[in-house]
Backbone bond lengths (Angstrom), bond angles and torsions (degrees), N, CA, C in turn:
res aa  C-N    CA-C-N  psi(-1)  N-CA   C-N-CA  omega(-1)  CA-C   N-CA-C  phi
1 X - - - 1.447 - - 1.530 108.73 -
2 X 1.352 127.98 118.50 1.482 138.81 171.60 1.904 106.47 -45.63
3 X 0.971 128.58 159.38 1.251 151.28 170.69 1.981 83.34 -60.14
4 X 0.893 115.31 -106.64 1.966 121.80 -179.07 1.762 101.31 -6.00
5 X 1.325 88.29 -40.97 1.693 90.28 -161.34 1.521 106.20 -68.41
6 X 1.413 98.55 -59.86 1.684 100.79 170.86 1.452 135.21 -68.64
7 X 1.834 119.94 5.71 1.047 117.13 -171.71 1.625 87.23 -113.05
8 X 1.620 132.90 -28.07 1.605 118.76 136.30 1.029 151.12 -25.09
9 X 1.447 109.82 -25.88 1.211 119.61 -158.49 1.788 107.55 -116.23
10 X 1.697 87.15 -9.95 1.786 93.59 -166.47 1.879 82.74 -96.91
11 X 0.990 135.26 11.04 1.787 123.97 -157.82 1.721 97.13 -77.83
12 X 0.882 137.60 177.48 1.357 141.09 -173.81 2.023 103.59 -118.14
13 X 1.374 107.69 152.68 1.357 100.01 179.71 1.448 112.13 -68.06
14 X 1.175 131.31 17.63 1.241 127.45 166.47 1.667 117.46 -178.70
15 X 1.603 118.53 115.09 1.622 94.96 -150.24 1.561 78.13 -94.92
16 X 1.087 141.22 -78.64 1.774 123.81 172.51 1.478 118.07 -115.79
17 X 0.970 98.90 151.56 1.612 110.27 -179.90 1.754 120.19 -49.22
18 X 1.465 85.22 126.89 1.139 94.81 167.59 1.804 140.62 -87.72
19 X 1.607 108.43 89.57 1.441 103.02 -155.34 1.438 131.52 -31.19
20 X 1.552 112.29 140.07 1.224 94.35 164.61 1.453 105.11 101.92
21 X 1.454 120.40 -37.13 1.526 128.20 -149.02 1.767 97.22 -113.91
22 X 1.468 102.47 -62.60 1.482 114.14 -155.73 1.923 106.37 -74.55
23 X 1.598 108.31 4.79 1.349 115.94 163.74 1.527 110.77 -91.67
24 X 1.336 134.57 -27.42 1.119 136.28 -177.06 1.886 120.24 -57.10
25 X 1.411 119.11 116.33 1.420 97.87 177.98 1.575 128.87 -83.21
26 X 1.507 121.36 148.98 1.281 108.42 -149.69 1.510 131.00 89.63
27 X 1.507 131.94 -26.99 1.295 155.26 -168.61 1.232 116.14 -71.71
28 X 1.725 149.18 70.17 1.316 106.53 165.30 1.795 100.29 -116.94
29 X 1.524 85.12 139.08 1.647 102.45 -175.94 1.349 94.77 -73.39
30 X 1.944 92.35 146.69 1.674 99.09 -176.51 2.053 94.28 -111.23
31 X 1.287 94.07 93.72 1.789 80.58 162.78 1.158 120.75 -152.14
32 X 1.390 125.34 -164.99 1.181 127.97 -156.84 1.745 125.91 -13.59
33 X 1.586 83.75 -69.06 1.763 92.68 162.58 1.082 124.46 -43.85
34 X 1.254 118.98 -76.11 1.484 124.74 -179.63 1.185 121.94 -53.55
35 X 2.278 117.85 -4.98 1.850 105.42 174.62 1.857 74.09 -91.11
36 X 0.692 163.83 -24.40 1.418 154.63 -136.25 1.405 89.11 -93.75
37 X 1.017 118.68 -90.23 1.640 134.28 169.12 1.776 114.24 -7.98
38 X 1.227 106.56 -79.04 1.801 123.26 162.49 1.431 116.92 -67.24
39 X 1.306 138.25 27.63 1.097 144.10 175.32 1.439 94.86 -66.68
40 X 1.213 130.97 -94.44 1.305 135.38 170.59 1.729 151.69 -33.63
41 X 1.443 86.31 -9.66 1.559 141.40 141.88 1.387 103.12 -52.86
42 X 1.144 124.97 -113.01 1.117 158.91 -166.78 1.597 118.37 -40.76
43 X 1.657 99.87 -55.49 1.514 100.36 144.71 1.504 142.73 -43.17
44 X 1.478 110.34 -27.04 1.573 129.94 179.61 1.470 88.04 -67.16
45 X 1.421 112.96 -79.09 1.346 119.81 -158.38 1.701 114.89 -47.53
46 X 1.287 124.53 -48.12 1.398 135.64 148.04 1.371 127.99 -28.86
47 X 1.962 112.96 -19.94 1.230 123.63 168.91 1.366 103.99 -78.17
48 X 1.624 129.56 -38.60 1.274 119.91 -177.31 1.512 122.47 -72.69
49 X 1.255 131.50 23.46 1.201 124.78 177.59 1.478 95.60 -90.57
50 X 1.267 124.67 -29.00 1.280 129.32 149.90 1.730 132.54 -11.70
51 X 1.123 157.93 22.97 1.621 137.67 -151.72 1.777 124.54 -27.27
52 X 1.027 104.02 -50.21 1.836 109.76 165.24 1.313 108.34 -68.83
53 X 1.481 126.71 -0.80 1.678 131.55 166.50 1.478 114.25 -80.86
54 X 1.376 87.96 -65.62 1.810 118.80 166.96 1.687 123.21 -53.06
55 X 1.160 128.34 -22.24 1.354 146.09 158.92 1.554 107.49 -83.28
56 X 1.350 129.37 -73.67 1.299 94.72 166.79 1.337 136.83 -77.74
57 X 1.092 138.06 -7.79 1.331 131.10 154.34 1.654 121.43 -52.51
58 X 1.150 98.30 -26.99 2.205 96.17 166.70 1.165 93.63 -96.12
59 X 1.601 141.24 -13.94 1.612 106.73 167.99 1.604 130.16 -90.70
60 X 1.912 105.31 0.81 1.624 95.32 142.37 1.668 85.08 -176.93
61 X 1.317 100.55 111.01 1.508 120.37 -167.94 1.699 114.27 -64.45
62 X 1.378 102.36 -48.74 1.550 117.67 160.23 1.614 107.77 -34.14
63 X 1.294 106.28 -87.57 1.930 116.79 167.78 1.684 95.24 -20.50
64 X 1.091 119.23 -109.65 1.301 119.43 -171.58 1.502 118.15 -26.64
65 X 1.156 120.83 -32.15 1.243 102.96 173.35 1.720 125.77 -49.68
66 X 1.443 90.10 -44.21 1.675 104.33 -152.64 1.359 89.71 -69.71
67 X 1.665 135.40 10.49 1.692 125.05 171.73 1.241 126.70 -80.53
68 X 1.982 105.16 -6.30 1.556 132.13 -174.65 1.640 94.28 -115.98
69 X 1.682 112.83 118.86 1.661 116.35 142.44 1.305 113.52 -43.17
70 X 1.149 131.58 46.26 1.684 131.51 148.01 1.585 104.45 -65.65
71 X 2.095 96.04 141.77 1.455 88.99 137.05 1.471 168.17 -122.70
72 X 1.253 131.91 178.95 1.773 103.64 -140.14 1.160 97.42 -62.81
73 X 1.386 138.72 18.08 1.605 128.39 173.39 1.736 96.18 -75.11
74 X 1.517 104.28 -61.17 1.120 123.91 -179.79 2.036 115.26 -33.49
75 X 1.230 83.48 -58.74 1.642 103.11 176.83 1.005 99.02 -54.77
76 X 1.166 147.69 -81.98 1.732 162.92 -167.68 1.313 101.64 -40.69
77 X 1.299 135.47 -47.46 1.358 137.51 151.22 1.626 129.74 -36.26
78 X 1.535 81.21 -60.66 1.777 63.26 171.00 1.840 117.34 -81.78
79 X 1.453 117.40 -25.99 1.430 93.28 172.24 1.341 134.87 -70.08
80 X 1.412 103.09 0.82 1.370 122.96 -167.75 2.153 88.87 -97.70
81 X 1.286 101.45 -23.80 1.635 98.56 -164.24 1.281 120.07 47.03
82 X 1.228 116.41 51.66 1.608 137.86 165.70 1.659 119.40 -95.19
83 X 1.538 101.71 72.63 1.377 110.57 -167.40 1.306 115.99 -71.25
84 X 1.449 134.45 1.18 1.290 132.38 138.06 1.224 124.97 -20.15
85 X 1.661 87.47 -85.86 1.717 123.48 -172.28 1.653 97.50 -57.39
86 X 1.041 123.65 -43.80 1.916 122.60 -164.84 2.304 95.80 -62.89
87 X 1.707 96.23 -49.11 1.585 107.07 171.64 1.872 108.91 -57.45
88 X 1.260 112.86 -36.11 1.615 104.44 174.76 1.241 117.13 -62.18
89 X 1.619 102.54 -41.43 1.777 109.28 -166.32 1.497 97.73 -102.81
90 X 1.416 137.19 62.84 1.378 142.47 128.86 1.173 94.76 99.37
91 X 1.689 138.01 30.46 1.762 133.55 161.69 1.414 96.63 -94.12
92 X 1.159 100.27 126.26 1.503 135.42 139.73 1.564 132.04 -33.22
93 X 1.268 139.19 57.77 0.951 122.34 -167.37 1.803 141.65 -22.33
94 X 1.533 107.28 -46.41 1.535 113.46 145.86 1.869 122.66 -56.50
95 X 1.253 112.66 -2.63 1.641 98.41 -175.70 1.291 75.27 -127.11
96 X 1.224 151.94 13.28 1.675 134.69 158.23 1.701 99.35 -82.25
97 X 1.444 121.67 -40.94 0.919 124.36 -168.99 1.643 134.07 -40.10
98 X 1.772 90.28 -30.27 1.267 105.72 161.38 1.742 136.66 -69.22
99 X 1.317 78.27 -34.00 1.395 81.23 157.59 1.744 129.57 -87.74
100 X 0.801 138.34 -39.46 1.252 151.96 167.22 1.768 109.18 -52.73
101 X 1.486 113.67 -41.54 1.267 106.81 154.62 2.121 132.21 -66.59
102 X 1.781 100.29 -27.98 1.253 107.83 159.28 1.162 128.34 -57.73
103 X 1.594 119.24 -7.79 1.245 138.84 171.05 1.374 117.48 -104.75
104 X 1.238 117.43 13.53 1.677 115.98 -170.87 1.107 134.67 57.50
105 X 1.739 117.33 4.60 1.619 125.25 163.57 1.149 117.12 -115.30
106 X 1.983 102.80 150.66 1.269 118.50 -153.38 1.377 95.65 -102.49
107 X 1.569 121.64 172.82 1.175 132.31 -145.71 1.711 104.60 -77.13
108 X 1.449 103.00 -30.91 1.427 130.29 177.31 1.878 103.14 -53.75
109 X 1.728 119.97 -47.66 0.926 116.95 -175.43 1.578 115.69 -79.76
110 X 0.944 109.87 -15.50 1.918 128.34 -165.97 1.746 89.69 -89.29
111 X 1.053 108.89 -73.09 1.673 114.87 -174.55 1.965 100.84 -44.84
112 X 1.443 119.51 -64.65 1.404 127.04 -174.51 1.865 89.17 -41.33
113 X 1.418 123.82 -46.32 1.577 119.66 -141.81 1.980 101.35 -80.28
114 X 1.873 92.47 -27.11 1.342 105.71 172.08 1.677 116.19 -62.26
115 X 1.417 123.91 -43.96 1.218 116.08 -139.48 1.739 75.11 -102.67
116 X 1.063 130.88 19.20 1.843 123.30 -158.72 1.401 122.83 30.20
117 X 1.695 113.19 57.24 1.338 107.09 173.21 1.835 93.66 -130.23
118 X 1.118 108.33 158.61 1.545 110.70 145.80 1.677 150.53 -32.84
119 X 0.969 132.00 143.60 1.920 104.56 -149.62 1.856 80.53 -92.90
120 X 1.053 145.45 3.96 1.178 140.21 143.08 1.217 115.39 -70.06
121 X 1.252 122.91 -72.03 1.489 126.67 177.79 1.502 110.70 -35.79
122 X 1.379 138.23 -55.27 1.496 146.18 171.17 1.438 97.00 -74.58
123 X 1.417 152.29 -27.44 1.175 111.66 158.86 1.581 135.65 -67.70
124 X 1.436 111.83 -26.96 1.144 142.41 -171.42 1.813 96.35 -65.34
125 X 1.652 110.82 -55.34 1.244 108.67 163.08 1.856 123.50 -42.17
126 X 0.903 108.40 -49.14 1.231 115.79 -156.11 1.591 112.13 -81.76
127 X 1.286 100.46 -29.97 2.106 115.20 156.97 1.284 100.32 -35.27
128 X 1.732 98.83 -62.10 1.741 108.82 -160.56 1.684 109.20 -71.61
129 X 1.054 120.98 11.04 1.560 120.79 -176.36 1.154 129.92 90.32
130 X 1.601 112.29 12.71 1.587 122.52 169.52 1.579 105.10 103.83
131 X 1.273 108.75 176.18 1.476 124.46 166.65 1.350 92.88 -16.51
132 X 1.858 123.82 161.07 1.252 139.01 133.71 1.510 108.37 -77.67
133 X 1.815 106.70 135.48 1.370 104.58 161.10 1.416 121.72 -61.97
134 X 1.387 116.76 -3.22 1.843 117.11 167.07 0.820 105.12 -36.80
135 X 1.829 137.97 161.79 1.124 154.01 109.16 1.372 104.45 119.93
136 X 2.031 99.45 -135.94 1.622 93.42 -160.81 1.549 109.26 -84.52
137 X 1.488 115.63 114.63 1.680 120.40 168.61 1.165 127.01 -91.93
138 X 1.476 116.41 33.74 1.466 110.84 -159.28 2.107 88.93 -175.76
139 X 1.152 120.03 141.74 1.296 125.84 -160.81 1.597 94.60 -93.39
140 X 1.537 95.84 -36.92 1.659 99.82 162.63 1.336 149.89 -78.07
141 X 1.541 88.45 8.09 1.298 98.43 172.43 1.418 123.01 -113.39
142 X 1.252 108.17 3.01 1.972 117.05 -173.03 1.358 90.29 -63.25
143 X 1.429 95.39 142.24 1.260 98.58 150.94 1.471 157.90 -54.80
144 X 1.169 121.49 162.67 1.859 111.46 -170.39 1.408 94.43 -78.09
145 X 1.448 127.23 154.66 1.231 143.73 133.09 0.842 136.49 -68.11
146 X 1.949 127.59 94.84 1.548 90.99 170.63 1.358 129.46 -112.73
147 X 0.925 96.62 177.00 2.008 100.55 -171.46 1.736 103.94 -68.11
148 X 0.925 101.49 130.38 1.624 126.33 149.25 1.304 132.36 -69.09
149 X 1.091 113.56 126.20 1.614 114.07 -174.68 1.501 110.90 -94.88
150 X 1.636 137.94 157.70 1.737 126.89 -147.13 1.074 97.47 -72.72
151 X 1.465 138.34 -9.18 1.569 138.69 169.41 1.117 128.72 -69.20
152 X 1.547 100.82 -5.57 1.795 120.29 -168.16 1.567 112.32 66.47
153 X 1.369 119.70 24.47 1.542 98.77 -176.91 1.900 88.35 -136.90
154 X 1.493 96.90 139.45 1.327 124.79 -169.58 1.539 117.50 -51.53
């Protein structure tokens, strides 16, 4: 691993907040940091446009991994296919795509699987013009939870 490589790889999922942004729910900004960060990320996925990439990488995904300075957070993400977490730790939504298509789902099903709705239910949204600005706009503003006791009463 190069000096660049390992001082990429050591970056944190977020070195400070980015105003404005990192309160939003749903939100993660893709920039500078985060192409720095997911470089090696992103590069993986860019290997599957490949078919002799894409064939062996489904015949032992782990193996193939270890051909990218990712780290095993990173790795664990994608075998886990937790396209959140892969978008926290420096994926690209267009260079996940490749992968997610190496899997036979379309962007429609990946996005629906993100927002936890149905790829009907999120298309149906998205006719209507996306999310409603209703509700919670701010991560700091959701509401508290509180616990329930086995009687159901607070």
């Amino acid at each position: 691993m190069t000096s660049t490589t390992k001082a990429a790889a050591a970056l944190p999922a977020r070195r400070e907040p980015t105003k404005g942004f990192d309160d939003i729910p749903g939100t993660t900004l893709f920039d500078a940091q985060r192409s720095r960060q997911g470089y090696h990320l992103n590069m993986f996925c860019m290997s599957l446009m490949k078919s002799q990439n894409r064939t062996e990488f489904k015949a032992n995904e782990a193996a193939y991994l270890q051909k990218f300075p990712m780290t095993q957070e990173q790795r664990d993400a994608v075998l886990k296919r937790d396209w959140g977490r892969m978008i926290e730790l420096g994926g690209n939504v267009y260079f996940l795509s490749k992968l997610f298509s190496t899997d036979g789902l379309s962007f429609q099903y990946v996005a629906a699987e993100m927002t936890g709705l149905t790829q009907e239910q999120y298309a149906e949204m998205m006719l209507h013009g996306g999310r409603s600005i209703e509700g919670v706009r701010s991560k700091s503003d959701k509401p508290k939870q509180t616990k329930q006791t086995k009687s159901g009463k607070k």
